[in-house]
C-alpha positions in Angstrom: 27.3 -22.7 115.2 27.8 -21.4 118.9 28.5 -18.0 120.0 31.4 -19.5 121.7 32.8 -21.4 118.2 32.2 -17.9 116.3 34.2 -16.2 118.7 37.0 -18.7 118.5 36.9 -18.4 114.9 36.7 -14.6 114.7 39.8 -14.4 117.2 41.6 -17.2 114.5 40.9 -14.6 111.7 41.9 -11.8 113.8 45.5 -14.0 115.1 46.0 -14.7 110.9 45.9 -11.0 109.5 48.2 -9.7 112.4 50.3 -12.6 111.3 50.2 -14.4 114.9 49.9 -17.8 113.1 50.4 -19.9 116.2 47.3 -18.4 118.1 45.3 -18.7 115.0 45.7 -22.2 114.5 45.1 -22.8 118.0 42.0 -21.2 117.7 41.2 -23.1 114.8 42.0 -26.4 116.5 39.8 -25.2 119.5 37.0 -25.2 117.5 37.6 -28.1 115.3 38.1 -30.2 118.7 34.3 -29.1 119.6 33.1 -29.7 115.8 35.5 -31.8 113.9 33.4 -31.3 110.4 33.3 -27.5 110.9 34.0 -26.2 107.3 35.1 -22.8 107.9 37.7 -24.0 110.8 38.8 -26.6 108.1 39.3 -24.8 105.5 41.1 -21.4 107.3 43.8 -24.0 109.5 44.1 -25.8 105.8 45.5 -22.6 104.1 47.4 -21.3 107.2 49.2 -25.1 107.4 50.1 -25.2 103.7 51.0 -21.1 104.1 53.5 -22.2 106.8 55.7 -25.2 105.2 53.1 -28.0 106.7 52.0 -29.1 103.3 50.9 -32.3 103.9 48.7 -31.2 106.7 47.6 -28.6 105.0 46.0 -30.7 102.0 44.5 -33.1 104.3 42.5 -30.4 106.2 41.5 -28.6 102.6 40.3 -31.8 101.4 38.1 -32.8 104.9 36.9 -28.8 104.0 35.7 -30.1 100.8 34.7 -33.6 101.3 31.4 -31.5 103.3 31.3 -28.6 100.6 33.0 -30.0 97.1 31.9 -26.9 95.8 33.0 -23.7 97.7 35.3 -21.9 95.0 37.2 -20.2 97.6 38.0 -23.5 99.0 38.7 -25.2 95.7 41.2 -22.2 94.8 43.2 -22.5 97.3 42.9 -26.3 97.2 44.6 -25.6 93.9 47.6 -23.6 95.1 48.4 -26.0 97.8 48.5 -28.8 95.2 50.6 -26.8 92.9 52.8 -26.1 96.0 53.4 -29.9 96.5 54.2 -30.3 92.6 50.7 -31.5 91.8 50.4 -29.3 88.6 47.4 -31.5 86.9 45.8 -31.5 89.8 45.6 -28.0 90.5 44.8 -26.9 87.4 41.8 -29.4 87.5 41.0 -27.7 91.0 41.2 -24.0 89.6 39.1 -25.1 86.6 36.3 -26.4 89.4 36.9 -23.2 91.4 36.1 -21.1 88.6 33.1 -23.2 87.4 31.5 -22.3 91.1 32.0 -18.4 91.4 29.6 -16.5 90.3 31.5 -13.7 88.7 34.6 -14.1 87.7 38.1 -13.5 90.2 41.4 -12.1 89.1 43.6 -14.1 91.8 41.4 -17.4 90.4 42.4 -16.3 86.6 45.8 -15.0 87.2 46.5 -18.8 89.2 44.5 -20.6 86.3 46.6 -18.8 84.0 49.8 -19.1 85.1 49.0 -22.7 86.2 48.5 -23.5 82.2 51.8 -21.9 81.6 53.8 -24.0 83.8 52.5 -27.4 81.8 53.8 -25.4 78.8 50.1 -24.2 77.7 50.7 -21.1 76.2 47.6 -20.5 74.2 45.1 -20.9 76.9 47.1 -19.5 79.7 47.3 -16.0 77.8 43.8 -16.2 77.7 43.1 -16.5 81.4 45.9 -14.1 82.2 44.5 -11.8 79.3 41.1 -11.8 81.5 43.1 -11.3 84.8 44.5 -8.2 83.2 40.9 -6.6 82.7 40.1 -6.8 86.2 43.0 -6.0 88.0 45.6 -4.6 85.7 47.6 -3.3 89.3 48.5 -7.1 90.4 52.4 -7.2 90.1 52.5 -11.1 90.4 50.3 -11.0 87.2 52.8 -9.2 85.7 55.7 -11.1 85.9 53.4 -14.0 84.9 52.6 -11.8 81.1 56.9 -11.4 81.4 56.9 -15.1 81.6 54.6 -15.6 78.6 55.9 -12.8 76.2 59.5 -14.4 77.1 58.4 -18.0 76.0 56.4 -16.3 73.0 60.1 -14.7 72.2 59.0 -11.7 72.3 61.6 -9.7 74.8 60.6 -6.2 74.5 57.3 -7.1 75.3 58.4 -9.4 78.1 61.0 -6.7 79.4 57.9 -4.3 79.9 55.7 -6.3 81.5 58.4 -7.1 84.3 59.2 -3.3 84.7 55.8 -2.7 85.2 55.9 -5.6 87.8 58.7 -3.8 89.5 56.8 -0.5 89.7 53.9 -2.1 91.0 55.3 -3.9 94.2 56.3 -0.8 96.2 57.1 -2.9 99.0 60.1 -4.8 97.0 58.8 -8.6 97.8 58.5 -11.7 95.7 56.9 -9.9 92.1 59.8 -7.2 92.5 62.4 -10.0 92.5 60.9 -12.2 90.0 60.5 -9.6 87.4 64.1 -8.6 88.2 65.3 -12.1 87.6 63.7 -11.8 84.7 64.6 -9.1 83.0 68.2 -10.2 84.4 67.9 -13.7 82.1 66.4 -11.6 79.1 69.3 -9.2 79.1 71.9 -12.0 79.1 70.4 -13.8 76.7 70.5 -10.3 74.5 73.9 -9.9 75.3 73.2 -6.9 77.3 75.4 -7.5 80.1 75.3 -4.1 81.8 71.5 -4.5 82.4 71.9 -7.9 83.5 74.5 -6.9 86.0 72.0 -4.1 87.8 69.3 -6.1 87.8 71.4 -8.9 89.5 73.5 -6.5 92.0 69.9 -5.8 93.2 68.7 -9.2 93.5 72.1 -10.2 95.0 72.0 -7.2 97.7 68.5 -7.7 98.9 67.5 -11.4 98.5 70.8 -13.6 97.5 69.1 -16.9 95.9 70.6 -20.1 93.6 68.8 -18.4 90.4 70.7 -14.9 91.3 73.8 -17.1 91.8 73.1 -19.0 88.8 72.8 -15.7 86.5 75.9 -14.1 88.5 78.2 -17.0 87.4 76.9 -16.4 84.0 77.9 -13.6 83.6 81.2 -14.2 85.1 82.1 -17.0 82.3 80.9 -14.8 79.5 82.9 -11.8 80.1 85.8 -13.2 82.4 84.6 -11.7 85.4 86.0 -13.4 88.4 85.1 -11.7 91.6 83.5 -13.5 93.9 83.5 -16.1 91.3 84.8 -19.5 93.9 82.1 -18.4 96.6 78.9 -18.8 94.2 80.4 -22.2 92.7 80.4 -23.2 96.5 76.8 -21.7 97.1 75.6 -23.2 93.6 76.2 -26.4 95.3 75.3 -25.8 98.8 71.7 -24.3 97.2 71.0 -26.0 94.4 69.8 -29.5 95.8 65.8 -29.4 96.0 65.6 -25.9 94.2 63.3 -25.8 91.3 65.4 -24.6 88.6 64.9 -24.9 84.2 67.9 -25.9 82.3 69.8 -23.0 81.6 70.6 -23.3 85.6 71.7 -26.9 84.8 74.0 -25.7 81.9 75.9 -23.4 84.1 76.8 -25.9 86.5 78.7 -28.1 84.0 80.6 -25.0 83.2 81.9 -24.7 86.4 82.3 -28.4 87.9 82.4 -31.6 87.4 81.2 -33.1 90.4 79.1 -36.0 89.2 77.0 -35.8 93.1 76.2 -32.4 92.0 75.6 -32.5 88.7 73.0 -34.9 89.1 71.4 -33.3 91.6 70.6 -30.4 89.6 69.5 -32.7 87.3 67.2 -34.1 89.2 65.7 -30.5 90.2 65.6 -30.1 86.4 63.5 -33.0 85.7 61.4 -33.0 88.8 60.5 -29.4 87.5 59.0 -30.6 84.7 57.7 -34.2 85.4 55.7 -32.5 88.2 54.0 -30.4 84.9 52.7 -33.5 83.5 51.0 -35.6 85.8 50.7 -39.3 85.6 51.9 -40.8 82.3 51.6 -43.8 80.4 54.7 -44.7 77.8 53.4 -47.0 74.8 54.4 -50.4 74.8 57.0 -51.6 72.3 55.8 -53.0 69.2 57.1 -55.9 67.0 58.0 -54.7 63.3 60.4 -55.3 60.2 62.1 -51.9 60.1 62.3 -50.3 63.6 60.9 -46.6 63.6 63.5 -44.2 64.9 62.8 -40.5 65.8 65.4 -37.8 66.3 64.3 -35.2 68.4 66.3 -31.9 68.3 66.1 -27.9 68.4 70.3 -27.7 66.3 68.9 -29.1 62.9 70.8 -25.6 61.1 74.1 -24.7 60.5 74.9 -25.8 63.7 77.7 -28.8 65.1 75.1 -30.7 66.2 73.4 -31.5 62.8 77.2 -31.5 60.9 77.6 -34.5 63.2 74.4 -35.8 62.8 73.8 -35.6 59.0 77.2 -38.0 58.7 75.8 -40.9 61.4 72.2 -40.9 59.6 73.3 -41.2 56.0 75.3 -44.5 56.8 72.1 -46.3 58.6 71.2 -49.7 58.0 67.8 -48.4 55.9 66.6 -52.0 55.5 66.5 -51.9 59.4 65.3 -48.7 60.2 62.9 -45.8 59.3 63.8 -42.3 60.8 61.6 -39.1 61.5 63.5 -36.1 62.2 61.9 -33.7 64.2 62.9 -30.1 64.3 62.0 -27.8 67.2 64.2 -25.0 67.0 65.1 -22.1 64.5 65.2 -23.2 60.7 67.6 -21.8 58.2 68.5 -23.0 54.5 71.6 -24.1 55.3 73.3 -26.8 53.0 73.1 -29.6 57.0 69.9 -28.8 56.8 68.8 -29.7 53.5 71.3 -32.5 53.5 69.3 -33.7 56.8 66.0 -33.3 54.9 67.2 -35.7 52.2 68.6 -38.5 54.3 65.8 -38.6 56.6 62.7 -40.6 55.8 60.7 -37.9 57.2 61.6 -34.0 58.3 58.9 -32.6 60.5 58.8 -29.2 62.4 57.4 -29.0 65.4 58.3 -26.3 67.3 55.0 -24.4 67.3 53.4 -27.4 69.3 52.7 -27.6 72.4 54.4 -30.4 74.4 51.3 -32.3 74.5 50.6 -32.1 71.1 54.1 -32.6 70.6 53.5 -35.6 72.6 50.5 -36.6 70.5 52.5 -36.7 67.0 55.2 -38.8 67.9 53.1 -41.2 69.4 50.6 -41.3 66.4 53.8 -41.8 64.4 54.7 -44.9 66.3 58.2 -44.3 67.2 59.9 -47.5 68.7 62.7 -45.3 70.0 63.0 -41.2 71.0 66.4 -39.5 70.5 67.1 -37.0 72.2 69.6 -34.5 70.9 69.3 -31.7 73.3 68.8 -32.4 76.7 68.9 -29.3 78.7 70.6 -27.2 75.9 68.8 -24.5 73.7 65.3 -24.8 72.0 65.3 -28.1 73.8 62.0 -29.4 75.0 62.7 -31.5 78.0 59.0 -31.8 78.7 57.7 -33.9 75.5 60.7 -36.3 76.9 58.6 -36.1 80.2 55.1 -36.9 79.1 57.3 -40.4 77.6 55.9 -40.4 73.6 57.9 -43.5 73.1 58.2 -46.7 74.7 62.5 -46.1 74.7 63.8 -42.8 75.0 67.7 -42.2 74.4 70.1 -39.5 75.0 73.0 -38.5 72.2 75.0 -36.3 71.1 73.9 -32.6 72.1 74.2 -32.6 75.8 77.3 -34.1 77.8 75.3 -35.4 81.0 72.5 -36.8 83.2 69.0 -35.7 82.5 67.6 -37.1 86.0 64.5 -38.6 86.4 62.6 -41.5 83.6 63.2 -38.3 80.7 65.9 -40.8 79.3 66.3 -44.7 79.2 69.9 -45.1 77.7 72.5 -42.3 77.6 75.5 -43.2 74.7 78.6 -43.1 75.9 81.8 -45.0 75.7 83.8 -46.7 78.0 86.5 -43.4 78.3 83.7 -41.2 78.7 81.8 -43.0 81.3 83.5 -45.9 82.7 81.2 -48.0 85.3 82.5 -46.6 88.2 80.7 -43.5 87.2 77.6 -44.7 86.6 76.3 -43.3 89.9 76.2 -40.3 88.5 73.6 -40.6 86.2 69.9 -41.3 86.0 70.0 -43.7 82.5 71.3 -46.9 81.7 74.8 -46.7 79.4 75.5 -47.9 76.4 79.2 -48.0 75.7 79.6 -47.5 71.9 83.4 -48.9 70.2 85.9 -45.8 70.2 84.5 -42.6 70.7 81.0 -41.9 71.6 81.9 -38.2 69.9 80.7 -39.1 66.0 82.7 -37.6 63.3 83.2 -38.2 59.5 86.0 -37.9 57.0 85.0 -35.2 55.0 86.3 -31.8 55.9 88.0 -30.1 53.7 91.0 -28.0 55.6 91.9 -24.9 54.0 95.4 -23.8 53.4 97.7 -22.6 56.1 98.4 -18.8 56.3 101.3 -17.1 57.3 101.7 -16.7 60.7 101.7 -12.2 60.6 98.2 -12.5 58.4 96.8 -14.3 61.1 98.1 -11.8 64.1 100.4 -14.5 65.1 104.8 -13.4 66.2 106.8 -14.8 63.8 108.9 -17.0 66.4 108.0 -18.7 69.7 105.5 -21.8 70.3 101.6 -21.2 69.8 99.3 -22.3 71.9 95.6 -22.7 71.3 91.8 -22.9 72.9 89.3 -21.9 70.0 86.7 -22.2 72.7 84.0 -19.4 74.0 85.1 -17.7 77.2 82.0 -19.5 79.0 84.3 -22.8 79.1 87.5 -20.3 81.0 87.5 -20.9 84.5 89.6 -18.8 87.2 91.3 -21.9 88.2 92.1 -22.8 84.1 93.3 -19.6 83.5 95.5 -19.2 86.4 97.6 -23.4 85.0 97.0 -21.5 81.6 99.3 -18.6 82.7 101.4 -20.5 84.5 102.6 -22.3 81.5 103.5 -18.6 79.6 105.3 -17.6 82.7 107.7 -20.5 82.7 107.7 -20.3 78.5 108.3 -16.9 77.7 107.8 -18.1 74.3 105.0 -18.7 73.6 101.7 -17.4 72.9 97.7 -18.2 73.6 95.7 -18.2 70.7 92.2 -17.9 71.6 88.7 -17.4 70.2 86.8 -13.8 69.4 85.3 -12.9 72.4 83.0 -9.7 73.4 84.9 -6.8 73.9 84.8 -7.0 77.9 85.8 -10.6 77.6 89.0 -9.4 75.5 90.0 -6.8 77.9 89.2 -8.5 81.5 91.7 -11.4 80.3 94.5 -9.7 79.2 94.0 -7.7 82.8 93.9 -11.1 84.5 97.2 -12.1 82.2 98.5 -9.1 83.8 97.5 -9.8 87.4 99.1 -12.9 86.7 102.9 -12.0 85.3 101.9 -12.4 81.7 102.3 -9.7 79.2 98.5 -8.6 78.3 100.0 -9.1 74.5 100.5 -12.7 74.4 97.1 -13.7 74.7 96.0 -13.2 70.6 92.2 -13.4 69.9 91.4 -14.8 66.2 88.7 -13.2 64.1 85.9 -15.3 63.5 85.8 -17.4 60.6 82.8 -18.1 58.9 84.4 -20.7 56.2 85.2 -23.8 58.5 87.9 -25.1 56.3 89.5 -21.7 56.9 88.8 -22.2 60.2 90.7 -25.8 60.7 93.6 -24.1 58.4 94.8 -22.6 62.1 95.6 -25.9 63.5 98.6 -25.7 60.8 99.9 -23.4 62.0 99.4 -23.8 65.9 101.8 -26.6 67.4 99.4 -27.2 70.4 95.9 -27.2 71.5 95.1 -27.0 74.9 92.0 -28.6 76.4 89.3 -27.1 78.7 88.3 -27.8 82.1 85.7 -29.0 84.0 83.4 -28.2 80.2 86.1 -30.2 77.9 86.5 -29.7 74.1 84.2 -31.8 71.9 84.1 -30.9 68.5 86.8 -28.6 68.9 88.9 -31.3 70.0 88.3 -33.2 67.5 88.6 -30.6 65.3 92.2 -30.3 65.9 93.1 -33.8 66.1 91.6 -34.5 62.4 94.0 -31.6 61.3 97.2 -33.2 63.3 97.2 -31.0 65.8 98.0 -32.4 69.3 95.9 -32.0 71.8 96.5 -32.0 75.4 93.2 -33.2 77.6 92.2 -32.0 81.4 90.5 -35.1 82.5 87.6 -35.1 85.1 84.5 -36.5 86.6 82.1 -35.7 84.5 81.0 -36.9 81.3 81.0 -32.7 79.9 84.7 -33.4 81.0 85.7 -36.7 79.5 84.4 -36.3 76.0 88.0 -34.9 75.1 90.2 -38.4 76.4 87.6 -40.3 74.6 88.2 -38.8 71.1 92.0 -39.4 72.2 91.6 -42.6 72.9 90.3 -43.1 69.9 93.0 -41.9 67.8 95.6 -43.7 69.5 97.1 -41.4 71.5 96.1 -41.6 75.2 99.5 -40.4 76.5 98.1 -36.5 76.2 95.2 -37.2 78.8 95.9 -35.7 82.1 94.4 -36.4 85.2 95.6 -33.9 87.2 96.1 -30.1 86.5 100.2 -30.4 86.9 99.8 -33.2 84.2 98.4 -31.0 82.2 101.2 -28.5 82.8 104.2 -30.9 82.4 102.3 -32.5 79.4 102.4 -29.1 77.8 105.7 -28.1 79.4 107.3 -31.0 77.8 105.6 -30.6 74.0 106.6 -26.8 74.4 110.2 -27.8 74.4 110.3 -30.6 72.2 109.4 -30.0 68.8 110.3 -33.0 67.1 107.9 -35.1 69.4 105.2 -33.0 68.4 106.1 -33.5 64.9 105.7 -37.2 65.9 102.4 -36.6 66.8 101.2 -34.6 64.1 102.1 -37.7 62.0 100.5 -39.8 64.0 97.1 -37.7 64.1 97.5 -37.4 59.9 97.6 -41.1 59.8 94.8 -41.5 62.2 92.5 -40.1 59.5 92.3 -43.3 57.3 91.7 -46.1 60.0 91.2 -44.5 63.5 87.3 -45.0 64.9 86.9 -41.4 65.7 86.7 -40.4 62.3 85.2 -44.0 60.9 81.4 -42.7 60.7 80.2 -45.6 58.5 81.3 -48.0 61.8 79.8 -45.6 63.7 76.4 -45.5 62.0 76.8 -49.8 62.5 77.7 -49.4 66.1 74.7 -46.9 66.8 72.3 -49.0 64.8 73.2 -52.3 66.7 72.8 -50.1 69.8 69.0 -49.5 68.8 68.1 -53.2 68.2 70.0 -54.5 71.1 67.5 -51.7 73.3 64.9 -53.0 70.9 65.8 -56.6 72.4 65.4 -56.0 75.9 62.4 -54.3 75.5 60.4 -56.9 73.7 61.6 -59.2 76.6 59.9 -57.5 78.9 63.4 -56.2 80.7 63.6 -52.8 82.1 66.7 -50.9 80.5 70.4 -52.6 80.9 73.7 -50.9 80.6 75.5 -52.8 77.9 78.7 -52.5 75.9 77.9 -52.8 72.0 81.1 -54.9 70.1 83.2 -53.1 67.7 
């Protein structure tokens, strides 16, 4: 190389470290114009361009670097970030993997990236290893140590986890990425723990220093758990202004439907959701559908416990066609010996855990089971694993049941619904194809047992006056629901809300909002939980009316009330989280309680409040519902879901890509 080039190149170096990135790349280019195939020039520009936002440009110069040296590790690492920049995960890891193969003694940055590069395509096994042998030689790196939070958080192990991002925090004096990472962290860990305080400082720093969606995302959390509303309006607005092309898991995606039902927005989080983890698994293949007698269904689901999900879920599979089908349940969350559970296990043709797999080899059961068709029963909620749905083990992939929306992406093929809860003019809003069961998509059965009503001062309840209920967790209370809620007890002095137990600072910030609002901090009434669920339904004896939520509708709970007689007033919206209520409605006949508007929903309620031999009407209505309505028919519904299956079944063998279609009562 000439002394001239050299001293171009030197003065690049010397422009990059003083963080003059213009002059270096022109030095860079200088040289390259002289000698195009000049490694070092290629190589340096390649990482600056990536560095800077020019990604594209970036990888093209890294890859001319190592088209004339395929095996400079240097060149190869950083090859590997700039791929895993651009969502390339496979890739990199492949390129860190070469990297390390060419060093001649191992590198901490190279292990750390290798490691934490395995943990992102859910390799938690290997990737401890490799951030294990970071540790030994360079136990100061903070980034390292928010990637050992990571692990010990997927691992569930949060003390462990907790540390390791305090110690991140003490090593990044200068407060930059690792110092907010770990403090996002250790923000998610302490609401997930319930400890709310800790939460809230670790946030309040994030929030003062470096606002972001995730902070956002964590603030509203909080503010639906404990029914704290400051600021509450201007972090919806920024969840929606931010969210579109930030990476972000599910618990992000949960929050939004919580707080709107915006189908634009809710599937663009969505798609952030699913890009984050298709990017994880590289290129996949789905098996092709197969011929056979007795189609081979697979349930997929993290709620197979004492849980709503599997309640609903052990009444649909006990009335399947078995001459037609053959189903694998597979568990992937905590197991308990709960009577669902067991009752699960017997109806099932096969019970399998598999939530000490990794998603590959999660991946690598079903399809060595040949499943014809993947249910998902999650979706973005708890113990789910959208990623297995990602690496496609199953030539059709369906979403039901646990999550009320859009996954985004190819995770899911057909979505049930019904034609209340997602009518074709809101199709747009979602990523699958939709089949529109007969009645209700919400499945039910006919065999609860309600206990027997209690007197009105047992249950904490005055004596006189009209009750009003929402046995629903505060995260489902918005500012805006609250404020019609109150509303209505200011123009009815008598009545009452009759809510669910809440945490302590939930209790106390709503009766101080009740207050802010003209209502005496005494008419809101909290019940005590209930662990005997026929005790639990007793209450809808005795309130007179149930009041929906909004935009995160009642779903269970609604129908719930309507199986006791209890009417039911719905807040219809957008979304399908906030149409699952009209649905169940609809179902029983009695579509004149869905609102549309929030002062429909008032008048609605107004208007039962003062007439007490219409909602007498009702609750006759609603009793007789129980013998012949389709919301609590789940031997039709087990019919309906099973022709659902072989009309997907159909299409597929034809060669068609997924269809919305509409399956007959």
């Amino acid at each position: 190389m000439s002394k001239d080039l050299q001293t171009r190149l030197q003065e690049g170096l010397a422009a990059q470290r003083a963080g003059h990135f213009s002059d270096a790349a022109a030095c860079y280019e200088a040289v390259l114009k002289v000698q195009p195939d000049h490694f070092d020039a290629l190589q340096l520009w390649g990482v600056l361009r990536f560095r800077a936002g020019d990604l594209a440009g970036g990888l093209v110069l890294l890859e001319r670097a190592l088209a004339i040296v395929p095996t400079h590790g240097p060149t190869l690492n950083n090859y590997g970030n700039a791929l895993r920049q651009g969502g390339r995960h496979v890739e990199a890891l492949r390129a860190y993997r070469a990297a390390l193969a060419r060093l001649p003694a191992p590198n901490a940055v190279l292990l750390r990236n290798l490691g934490s590069g395995l943990l992102e395509v859910g390799e938690q096994d290997e990737a401890a290893q490799f951030l294990e042998a970071a540790h030994r030689l360079d136990p100061r790196d903070p980034v390292l140590w928010c990637w050992i939070g990571m692990l010990e958080s997927m691992r569930e192990r949060p003390q462990a986890s907790a540390a390791a991002y305090r110690e991140a925090q003490r090593l990044d004096l200068t407060q930059g990425d690792a110092w907010h990472q770990a403090a996002l962290g250790l923000a998610s860990a302490a609401i997930s723990e319930r400890r709310y305080g800790d939460a809230e400082r670790a946030l309040a720093a994030i929030l003062t220093a470096r606002p972001s969606v995730l902070a956002r995302i964590g603030r509203l959390q909080l503010a639906q758990r404990l029914a704290r509303w400051a600021g509450w309006a201007d972090d919806v607005i920024a969840l929606g202004r931010e969210a579109q092309g930030v990476q972000i898991e599910h618990e992000g995606l949960m929050q939004a439907l919580y707080v709107t039902d915006d189908p634009a927005m809710l599937r663009s989080c969505a798609e952030a959701v699913a890009r984050f983890h298709t990017q994880r698994t590289g290129p996949v293949q789905a098996p092709l559908p197969r011929r056979r007698d007795r189609l081979r269904i697979g349930y997929l689901s993290g709620d197979m416990r004492n849980h709503v999900v599997a309640w609903l879920f052990a009444e649909v599979l006990l009335h399947r066609d078995r001459s037609q089908f053959e189903v694998t349940v597979y568990a992937l969350g905590p197991a308990d010996d709960s009577a669902v559970r067991h009752r699960i296990q017997s109806a099932a043709d096969r019970f399998i855990e598999l939530g000490a797999l990794s998603a590959a080899d999660m991946r690598a059961r079903i399809v060595a089971d040949e499943i014809d068709i993947l249910v998902d029963l999650a979706g973005y909620t708890e113990h789910s694993r959208p990623r297995v749905l990602a690496l496609r083990p199953a030539p059709i992939q369906v979403g039901w049941l646990g999550y009320p929306g859009t996954m985004g992406g190819n995770l899911i093929d057909y979505l049930i619904a019904d034609e209340v809860v997602l009518p074709v003019a809101l199709e747009g809003g979602y990523s699958e194809r939709i089949v529109r069961l007969p009645g209700s998509c919400l499945p039910n059965h006919a065999n609860r047992p309600i206990g027997p009503p209690r007197p009105k001062a047992q249950l904490g309840l005055p004596m006189e006056g009209v009750v009003l209920c929402a046995f629903v967790p505060t995260v489902k209370i918005t500012p805006p629901l609250f404020d019609l809620w109150m509303s209505i007890l200011r123009e009815r002095p008598a009545t009452c809300l009759w809510l669910q137990q809440a945490h302590d600072e939930a209790i106390n910030n709503l009766r101080h909002e009740a207050q802010l609002r003209g209502v005496t901090p005494d008419r809101l009434i909290f019940a005590a939980f209930e662990a005997d669920h026929a005790a639990h339904l007793s209450r809808y004896e005795v309130a007179d009316i149930a009041l929906d939520t909004y935009p995160y509708g009642s779903h269970s709970t609604a129908a719930d009330a309507l199986w006791v007689g209890c009417p039911l007033v719905s807040r219809q919206g957008l979304s399908f989280a906030a149409r699952v209520s009209s649905s169940a409605l609809s179902a029983v006949g009695l579509a004149e309680l869905i609102a549309v508007t929030d002062l429909d929903y008032k008048n609605l309620v107004l208007r039962l409040v003062d007439d007490a031999a219409h909602r007498a009407v009702l609750r006759q209505r609603l009793r007789a519902a129980r013998e012949n309505a389709l919301l609590f028919d789940s031997v039709a519904y087990a019919r309906h879901l099973d022709r659902a299956y072989l009309e997907m079944q159909r299409q597929a063998l034809r060669g068609q890509p997924p269809q919305s279609f509409l399956v007959p009562a």
